[in-house]
C-alpha positions as CSV (number, residue, x, y, z in Angstrom):
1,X,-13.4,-21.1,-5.0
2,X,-12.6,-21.4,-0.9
3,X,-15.4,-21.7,1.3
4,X,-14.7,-19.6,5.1
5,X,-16.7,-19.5,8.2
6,X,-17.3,-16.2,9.8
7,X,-16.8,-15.6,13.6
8,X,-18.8,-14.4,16.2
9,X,-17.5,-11.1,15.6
10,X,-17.9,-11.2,11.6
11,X,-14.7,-11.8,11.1
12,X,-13.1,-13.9,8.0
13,X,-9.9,-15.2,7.0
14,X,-8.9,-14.9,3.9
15,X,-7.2,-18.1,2.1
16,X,-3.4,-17.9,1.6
17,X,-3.0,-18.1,-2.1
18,X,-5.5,-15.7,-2.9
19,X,-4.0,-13.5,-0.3
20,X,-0.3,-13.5,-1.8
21,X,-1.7,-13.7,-5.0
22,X,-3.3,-10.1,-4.0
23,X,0.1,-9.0,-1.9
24,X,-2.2,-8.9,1.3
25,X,-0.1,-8.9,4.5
26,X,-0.6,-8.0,8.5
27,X,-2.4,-4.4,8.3
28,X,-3.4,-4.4,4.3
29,X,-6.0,-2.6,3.4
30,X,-9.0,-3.4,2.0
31,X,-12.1,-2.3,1.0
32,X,-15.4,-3.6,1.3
33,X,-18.7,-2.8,-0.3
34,X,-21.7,-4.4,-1.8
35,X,-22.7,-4.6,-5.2
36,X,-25.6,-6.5,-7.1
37,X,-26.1,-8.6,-3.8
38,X,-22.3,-9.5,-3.5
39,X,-20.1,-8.3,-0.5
40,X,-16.9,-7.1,-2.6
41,X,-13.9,-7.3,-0.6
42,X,-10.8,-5.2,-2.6
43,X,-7.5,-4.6,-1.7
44,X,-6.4,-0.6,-1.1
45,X,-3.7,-0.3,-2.7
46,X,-1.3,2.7,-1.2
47,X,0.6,5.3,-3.0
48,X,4.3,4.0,-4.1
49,X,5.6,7.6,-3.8
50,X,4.6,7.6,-0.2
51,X,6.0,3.9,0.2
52,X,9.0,4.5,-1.5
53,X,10.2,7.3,1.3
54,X,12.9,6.6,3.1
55,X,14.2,3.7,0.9
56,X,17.4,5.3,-0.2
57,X,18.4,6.4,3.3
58,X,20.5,9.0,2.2
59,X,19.3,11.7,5.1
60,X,19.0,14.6,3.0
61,X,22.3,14.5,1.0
62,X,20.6,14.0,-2.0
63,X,17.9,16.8,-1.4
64,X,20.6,19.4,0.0
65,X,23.1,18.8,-3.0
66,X,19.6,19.1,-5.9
67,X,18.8,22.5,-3.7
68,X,22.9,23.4,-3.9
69,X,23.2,23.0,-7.9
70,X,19.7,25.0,-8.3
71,X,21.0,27.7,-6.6
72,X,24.1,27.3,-8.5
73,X,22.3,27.0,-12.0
74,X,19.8,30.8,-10.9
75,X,23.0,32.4,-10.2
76,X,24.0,31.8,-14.1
């Protein structure tokens, strides 16, 4: 268990290990709500589809040939 010090502003820094143990970088997300008199704080996990974009960078090659063989395969 870590021990932090909030700013003047409310502000809290969250300990190293539990923040790579969590995959918490610059501009995560999290969440934070009470519950049973604790302050929660949970990462926001975002959509892998949405991540995933652009990974490949095939710039629409692969989308243009999939639209080419469907055309292909209504024409049977």
């Amino acid at each position: 268990m870590s021990i932090v010090t909030t700013t003047i502003k409310g502000q809290i820094v969250i300990p190293a290990t539990i923040r790579k143990k969590f995959g918490l970088k610059q501009g995560s997300r999290v969440n934070i709500y009470e519950h049973n008199k604790k302050i929660i704080v949970e990462p926001v996990h975002q959509d892998p589809v949405a991540e995933g974009r652009g990974i490949l960078k095939t710039k629409g090659r692969v989308l243009k040939r999939l639209v080419e063989e469907r055309k292909m395969e209504a024409k049977r």
